[in-house]
C-alpha positions as CSV (number, residue, x, y, z in Angstrom):
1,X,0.0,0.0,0.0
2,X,2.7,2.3,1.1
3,X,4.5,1.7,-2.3
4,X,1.3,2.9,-4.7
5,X,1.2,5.6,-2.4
6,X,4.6,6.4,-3.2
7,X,4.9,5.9,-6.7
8,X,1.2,7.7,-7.0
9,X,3.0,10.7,-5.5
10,X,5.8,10.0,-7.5
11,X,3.7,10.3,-11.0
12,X,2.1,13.6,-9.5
13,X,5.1,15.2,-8.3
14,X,6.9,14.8,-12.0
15,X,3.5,16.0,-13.6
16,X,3.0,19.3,-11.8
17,X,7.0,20.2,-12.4
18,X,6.9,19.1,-16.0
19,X,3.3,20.3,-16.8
20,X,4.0,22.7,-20.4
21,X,2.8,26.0,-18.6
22,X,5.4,25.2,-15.6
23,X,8.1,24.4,-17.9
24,X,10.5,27.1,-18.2
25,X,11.5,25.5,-21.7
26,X,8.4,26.1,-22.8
27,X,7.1,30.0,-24.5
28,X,4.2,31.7,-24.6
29,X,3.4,33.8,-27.7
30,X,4.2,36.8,-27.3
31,X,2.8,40.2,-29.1
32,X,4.8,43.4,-29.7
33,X,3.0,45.3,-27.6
34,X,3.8,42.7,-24.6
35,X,7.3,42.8,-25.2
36,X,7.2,46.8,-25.2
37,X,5.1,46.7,-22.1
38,X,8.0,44.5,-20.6
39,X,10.6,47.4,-22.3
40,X,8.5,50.4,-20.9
41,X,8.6,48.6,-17.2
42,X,12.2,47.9,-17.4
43,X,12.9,51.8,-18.0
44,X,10.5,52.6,-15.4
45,X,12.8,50.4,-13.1
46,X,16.2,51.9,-14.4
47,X,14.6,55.7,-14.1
48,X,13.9,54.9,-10.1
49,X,17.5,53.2,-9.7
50,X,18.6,56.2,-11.7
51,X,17.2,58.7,-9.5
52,X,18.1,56.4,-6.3
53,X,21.9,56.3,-7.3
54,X,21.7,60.3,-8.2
55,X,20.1,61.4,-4.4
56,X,22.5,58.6,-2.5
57,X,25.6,61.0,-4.7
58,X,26.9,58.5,-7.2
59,X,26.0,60.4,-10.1
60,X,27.2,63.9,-11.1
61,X,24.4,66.3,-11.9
62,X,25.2,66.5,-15.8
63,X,25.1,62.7,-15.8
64,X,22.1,62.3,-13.8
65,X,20.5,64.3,-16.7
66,X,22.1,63.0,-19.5
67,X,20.8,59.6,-18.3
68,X,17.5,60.2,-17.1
69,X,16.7,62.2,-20.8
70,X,17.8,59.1,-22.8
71,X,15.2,57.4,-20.6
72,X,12.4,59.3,-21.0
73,X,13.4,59.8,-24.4
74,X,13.0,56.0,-24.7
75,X,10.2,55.4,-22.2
76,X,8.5,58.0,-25.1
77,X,9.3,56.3,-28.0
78,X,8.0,52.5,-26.7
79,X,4.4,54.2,-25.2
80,X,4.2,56.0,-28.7
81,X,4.9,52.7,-30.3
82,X,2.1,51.5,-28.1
83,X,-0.4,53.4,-28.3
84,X,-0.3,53.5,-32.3
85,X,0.0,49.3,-31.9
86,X,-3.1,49.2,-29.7
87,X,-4.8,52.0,-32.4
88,X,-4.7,49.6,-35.0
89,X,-5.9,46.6,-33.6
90,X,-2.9,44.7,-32.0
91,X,-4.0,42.7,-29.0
92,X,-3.1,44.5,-25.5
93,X,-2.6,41.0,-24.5
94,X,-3.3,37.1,-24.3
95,X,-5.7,35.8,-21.7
């Protein structure tokens, strides 16, 4: 009895790590405008480390700036990019 127990939770174990969705092998689809959602939340992050870095005094002002421009110069361009995606009919995401 204690065996088929075992080897029952044996079966169940390798199912739930090996299921497809669990498997890091294994991709979603993705659209554009995911990945530039993933893009404009990765620039968000680097602006607050950016502006983190600047206040604890590891950045000089004219770098701070330089830096924080050419991200919200990008943050700009992947929300533009969006917003005309999402415009025409591209899928805001899967479900």
């Amino acid at each position: 009895m204690g065996t088929i127990a075992g080897l029952l939770l044996t079966v169940a174990l390798f199912g739930f790590i090996f299921w497809p969705e669990k498997n890091p092998f294994f991709q979603a689809d993705k659209t554009r405008v995911d990945y530039l959602r993933e893009r404009k939340d990765a620039i968000y992050e680097n602006l607050r480390d950016l502006n983190f870095e600047y206040l604890a005094g590891k950045y000089p002002e004219q770098d701070y700036a330089e830096q924080r421009a050419a991200l919200e110069d990008e943050a700009a361009q992947v929300i533009a990019e969006m917003e005309r995606l999402e415009r025409h009919g591209v899928l805001r995401g899967r479900t």
